[in-house]
C-alpha positions in Angstrom: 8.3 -7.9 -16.0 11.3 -6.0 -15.2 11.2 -2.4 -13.7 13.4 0.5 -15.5 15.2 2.5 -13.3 13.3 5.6 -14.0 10.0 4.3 -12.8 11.8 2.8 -9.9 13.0 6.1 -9.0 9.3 7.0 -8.8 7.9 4.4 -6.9 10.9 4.3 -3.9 10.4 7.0 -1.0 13.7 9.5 -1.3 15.3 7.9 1.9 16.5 5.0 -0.9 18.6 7.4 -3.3 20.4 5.0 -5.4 18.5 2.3 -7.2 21.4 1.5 -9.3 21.7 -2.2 -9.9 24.2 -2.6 -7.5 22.7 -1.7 -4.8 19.3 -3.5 -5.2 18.6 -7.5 -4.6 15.9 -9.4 -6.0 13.0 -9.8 -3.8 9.1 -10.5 -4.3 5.9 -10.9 -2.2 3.1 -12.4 -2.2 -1.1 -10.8 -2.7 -3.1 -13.6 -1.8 -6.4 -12.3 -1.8 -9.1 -14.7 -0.9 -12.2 -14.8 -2.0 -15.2 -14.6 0.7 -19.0 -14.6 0.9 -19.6 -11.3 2.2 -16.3 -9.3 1.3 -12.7 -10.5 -0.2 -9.4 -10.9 2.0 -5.6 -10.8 2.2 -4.1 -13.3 3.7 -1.0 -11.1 5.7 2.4 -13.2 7.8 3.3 -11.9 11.3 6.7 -11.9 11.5 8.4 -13.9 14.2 9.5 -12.4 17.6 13.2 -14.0 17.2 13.8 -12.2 14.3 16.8 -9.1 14.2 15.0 -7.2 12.0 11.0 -6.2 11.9 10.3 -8.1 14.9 6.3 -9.1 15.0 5.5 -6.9 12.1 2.7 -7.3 9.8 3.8 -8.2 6.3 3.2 -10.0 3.2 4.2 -13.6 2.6 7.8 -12.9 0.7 11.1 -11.1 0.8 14.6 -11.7 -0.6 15.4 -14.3 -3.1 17.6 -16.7 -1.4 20.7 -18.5 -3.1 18.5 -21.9 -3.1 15.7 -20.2 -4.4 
């Protein structure tokens, strides 16, 4: 499913103003929910210490598509 630019424009905060092409990589993450006796979960990745960027954060598996993707 591709996205047009005019609901993308909708869905990014205003601190992104250009979603032209580009300026935009291609990038995907991953729901897992997992289902449970008493009540469903999502499975979430902590993002390593030694990172640069977003150090120990709370995320979803996923992120930019990589050239050996």
């Amino acid at each position: 499913m591709r996205i047009q630019d005019s609901q993308l424009q909708l869905a990014l905060p205003d601190h992104y103003p250009d979603t032209s092409p580009a300026h935009l990589r291609a990038a995907a993450v991953l729901l897992p929910l997992i289902p449970r006796e008493q009540e469903d979960a999502i499975l979430f990745t902590v993002r390593s210490q030694a990172l640069r960027k977003h150090k120990g954060q709370i995320a979803f598996p996923g992120g930019k598509r990589d050239p050996e993707d």
